[in-house]
Each structure stands twice: as C-alpha cells, then as structure tokens.
N, CA, C and O of each residue as an XYZ file, in Angstrom:
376
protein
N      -1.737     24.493     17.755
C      -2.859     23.699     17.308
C      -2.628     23.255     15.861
O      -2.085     24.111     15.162
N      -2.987     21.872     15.155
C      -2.676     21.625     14.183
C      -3.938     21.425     13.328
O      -5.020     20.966     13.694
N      -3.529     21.923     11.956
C      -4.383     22.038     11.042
C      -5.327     20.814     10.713
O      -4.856     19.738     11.080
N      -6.579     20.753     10.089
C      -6.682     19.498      9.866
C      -5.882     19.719      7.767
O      -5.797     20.616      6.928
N      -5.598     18.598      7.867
C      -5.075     18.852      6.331
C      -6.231     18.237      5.876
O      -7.207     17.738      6.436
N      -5.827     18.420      4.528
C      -7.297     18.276      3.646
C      -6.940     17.338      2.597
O      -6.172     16.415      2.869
N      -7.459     17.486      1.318
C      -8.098     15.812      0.860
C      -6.608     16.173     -0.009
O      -5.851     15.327      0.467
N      -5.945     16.823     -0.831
C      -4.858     16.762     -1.445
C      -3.534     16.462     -0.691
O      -2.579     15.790     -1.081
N      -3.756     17.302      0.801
C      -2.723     16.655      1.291
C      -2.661     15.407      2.186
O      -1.870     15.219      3.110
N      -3.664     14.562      1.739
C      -3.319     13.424      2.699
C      -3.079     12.426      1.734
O      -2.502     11.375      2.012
N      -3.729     12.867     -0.009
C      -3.229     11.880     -0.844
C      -1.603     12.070     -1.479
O      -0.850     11.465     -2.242
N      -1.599     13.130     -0.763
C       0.364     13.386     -1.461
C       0.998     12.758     -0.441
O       2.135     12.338     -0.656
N       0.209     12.512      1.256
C       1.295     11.811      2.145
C       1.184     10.460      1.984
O       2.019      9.634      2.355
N      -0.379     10.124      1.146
C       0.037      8.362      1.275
C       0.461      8.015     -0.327
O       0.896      6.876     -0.503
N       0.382      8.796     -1.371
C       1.645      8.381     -2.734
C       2.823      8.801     -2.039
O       3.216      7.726     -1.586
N       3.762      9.797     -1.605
C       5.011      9.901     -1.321
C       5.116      8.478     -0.470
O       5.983      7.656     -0.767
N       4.291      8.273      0.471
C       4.989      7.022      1.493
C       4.885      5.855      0.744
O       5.735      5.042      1.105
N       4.051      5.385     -0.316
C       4.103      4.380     -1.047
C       5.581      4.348     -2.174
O       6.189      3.323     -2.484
N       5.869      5.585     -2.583
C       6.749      5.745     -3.417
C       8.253      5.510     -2.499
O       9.268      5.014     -2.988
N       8.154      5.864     -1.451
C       9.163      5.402     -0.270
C       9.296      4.205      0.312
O      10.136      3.933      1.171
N       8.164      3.189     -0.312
C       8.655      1.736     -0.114
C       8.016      2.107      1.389
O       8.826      1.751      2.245
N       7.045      2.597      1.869
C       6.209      2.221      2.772
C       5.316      2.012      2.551
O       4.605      3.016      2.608
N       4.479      0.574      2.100
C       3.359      0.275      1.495
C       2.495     -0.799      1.947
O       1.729     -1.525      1.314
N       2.830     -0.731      3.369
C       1.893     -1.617      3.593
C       0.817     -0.784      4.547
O       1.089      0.314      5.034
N      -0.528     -1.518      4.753
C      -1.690     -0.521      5.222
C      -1.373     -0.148      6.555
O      -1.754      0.921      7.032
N      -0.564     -1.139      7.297
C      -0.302     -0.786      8.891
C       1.013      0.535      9.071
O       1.145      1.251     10.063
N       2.112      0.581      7.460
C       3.120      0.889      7.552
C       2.193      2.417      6.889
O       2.365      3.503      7.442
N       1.402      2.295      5.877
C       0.286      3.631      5.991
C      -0.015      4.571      7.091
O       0.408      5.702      7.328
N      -0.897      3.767      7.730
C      -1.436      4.404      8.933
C      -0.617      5.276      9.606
O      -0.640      6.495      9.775
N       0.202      4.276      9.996
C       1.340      5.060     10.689
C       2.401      6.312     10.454
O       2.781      7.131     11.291
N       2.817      6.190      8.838
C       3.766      7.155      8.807
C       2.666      8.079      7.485
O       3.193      8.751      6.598
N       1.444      7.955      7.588
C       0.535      9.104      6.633
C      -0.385      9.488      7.959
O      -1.312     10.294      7.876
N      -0.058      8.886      9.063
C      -1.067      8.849     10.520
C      -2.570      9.710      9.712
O      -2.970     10.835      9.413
N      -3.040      8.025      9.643
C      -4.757      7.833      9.491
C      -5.027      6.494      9.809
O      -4.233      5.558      9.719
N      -6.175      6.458     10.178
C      -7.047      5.798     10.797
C      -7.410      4.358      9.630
O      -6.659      4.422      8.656
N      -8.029      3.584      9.594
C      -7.586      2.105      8.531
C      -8.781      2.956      7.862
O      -8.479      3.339      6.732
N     -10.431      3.452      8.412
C     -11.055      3.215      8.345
C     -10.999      4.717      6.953
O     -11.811      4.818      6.033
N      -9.936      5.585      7.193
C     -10.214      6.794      5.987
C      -8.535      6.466      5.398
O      -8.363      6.927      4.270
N      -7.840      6.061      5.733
C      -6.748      5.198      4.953
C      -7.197      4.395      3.660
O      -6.747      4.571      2.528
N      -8.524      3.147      4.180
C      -9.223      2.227      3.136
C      -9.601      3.267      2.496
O      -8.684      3.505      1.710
N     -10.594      4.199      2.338
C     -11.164      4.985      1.616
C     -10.409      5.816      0.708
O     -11.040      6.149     -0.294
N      -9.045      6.302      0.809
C      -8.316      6.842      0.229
C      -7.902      5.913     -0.440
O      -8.093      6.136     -1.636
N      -7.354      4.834     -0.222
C      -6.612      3.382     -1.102
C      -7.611      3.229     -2.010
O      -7.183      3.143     -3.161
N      -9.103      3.148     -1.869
C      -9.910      2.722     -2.529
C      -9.812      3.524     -4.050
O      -9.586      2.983     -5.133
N     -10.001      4.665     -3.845
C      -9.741      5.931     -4.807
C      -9.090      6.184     -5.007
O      -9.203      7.261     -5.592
N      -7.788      5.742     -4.881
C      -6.455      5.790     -5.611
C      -5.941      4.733     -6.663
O      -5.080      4.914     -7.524
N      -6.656      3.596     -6.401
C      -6.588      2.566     -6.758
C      -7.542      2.820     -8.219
O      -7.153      2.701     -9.381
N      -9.000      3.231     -7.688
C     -10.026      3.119     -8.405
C      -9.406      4.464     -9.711
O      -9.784      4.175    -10.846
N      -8.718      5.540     -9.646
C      -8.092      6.643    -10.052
C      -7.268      5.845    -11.156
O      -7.468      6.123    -12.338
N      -6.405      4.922    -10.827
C      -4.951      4.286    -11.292
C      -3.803      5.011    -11.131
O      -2.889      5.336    -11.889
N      -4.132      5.252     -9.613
C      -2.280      6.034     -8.896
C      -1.929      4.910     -8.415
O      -0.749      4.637     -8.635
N      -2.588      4.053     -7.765
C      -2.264      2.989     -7.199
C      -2.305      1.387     -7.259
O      -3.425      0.991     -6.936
N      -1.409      0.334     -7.581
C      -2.003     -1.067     -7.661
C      -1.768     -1.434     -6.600
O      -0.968     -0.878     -5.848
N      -2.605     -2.727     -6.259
C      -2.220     -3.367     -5.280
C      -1.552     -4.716     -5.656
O      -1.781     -5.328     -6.699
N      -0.723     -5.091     -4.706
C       0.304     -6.288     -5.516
C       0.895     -7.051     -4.048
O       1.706     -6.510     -3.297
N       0.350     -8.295     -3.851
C       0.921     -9.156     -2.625
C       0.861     -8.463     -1.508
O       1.761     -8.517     -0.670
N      -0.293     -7.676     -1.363
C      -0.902     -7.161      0.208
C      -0.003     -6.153      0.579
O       0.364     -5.891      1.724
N       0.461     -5.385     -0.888
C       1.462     -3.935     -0.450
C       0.365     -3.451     -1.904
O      -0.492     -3.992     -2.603
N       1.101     -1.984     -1.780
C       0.504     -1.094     -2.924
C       1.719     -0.526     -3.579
O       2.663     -0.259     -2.835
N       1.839     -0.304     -4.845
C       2.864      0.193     -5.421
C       2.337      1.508     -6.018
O       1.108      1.570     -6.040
N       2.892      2.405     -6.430
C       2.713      4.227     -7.390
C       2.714      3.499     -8.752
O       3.466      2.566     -9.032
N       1.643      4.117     -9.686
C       2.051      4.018    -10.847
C       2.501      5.225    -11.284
O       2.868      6.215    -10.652
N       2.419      4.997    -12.506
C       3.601      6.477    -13.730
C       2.570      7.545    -13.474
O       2.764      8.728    -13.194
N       1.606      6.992    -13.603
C      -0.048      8.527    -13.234
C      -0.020      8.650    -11.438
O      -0.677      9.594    -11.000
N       0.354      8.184    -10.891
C       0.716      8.704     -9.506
C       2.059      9.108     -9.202
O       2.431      9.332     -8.050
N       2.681      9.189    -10.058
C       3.549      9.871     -9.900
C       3.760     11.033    -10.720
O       4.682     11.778    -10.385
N       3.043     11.339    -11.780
C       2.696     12.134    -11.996
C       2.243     13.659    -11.494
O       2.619     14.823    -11.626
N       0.927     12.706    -10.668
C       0.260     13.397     -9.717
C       0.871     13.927     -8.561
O       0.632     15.098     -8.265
N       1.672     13.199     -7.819
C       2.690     13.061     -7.085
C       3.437     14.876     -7.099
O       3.457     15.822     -6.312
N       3.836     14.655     -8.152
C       4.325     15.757     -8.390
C       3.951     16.755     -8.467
O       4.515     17.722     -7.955
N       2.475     16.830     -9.393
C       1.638     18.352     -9.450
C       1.786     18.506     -7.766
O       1.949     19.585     -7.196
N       1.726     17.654     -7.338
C       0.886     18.033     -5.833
C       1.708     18.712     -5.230
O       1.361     19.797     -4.764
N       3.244     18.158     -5.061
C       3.990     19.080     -4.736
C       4.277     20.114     -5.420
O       5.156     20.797     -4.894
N       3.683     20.685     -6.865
C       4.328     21.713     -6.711
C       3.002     22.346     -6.544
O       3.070     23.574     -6.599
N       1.868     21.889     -6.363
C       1.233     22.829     -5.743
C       1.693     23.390     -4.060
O       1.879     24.515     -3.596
N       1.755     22.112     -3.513
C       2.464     22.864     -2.232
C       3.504     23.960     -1.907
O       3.683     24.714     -0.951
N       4.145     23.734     -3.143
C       5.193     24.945     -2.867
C       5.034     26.095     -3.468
O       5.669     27.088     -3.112
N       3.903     26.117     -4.758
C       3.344     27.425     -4.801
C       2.665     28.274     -3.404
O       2.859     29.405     -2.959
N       1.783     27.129     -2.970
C       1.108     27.653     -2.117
C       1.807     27.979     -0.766
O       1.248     28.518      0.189
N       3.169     27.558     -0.818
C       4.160     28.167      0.781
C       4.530     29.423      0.316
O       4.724     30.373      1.074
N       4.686     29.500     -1.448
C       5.515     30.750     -1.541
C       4.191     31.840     -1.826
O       4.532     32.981     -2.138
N       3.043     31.622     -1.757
C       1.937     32.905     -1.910
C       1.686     32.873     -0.155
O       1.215     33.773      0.541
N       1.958     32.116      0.080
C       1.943     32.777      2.010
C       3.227     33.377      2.274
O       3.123     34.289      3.094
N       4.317     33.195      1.892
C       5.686     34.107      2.398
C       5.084     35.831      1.597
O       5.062     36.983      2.031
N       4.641     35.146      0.184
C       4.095     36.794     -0.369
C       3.170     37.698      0.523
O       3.200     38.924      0.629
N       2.432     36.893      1.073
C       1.296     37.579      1.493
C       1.757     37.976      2.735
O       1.464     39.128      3.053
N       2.451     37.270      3.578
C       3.486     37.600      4.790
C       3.903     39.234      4.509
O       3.290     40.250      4.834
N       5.275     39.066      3.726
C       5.700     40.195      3.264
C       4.640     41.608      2.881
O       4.813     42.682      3.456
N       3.756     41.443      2.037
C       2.843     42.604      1.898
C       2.013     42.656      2.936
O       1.335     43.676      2.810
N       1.688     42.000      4.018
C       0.966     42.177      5.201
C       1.803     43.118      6.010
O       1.234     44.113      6.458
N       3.177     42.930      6.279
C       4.156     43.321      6.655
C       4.694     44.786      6.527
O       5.393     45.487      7.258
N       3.897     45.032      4.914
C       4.706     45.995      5.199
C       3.715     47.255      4.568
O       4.001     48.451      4.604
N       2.503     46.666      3.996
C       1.371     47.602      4.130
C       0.582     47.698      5.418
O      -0.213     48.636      5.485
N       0.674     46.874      6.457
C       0.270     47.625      7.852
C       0.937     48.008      8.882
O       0.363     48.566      9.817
C-alpha cells in the first residue's frame, strides 16, 4: 500500500522535475503524478514563494528553489537515516 506523501514531498518532486527540464504542466502531472487541479495549486505557491517563474508556458527553478531544493533533500535523507536508526534499536532492544 502506498503512502500518501505529503506537502514537502510533492514540492521536492515538482522543483526536482522542473530542475530536470520537465516543465511543462502536462510533463508535471505526469512524472510528479498529480492531478492539474493540486499540480495548479502547488505552481501557484511556488511561484507566489519565488521557487518558481513561469516563462513561455514552461516553469523554470530559481536560485531560492534551489536552494530549497536542497534543504528538502537533505531533509529526506536525514529522515531515511533516523528510520534505519530506529530500525536498528527496535531490533535489537526487542
């Protein structure tokens, strides 16, 4: 069963795919798989933020989304490596 992801990680999948030169809203949908209707809503606030411009019906990353970009991942990978921790001491205190 798959998680629903939540509001950080769906804005790290649609800056990484913009930063990958996938930037258009249909080329969105598809490889951040969302819907136009919470896709728009995220564009809106990314835009409205200044992670994102829009430029000839694509969106480009700015220097503050990529920025961000980055915290985000390394929040993600803190947060894989406090679940391998917690793995391990689950492991081996029960």
């Amino acid at each position: 069963m798959r998680v629903k992801r939540d509001q950080f990680e769906i804005v790290a999948d649609i800056l990484e795919n913009i930063k990958e030169g996938n930037n258009s809203k249909s080329s969105l949908m598809k490889n951040a798989n969302l819907s136009f209707t919470i896709l728009r809503k995220y564009l809106d606030y990314l835009i409205e933020k200044g992670y994102i411009e829009e430029k000839d019906s694509s969106y480009v990353i700015t220097e503050k989304g990529i920025a961000v970009l980055e915290r985000l991942k390394k929040m993600r990978q803190l947060e894989f490596q406090l679940a391998e921790l917690i793995n391990e001491l689950s492991e081996e205190l029960l």
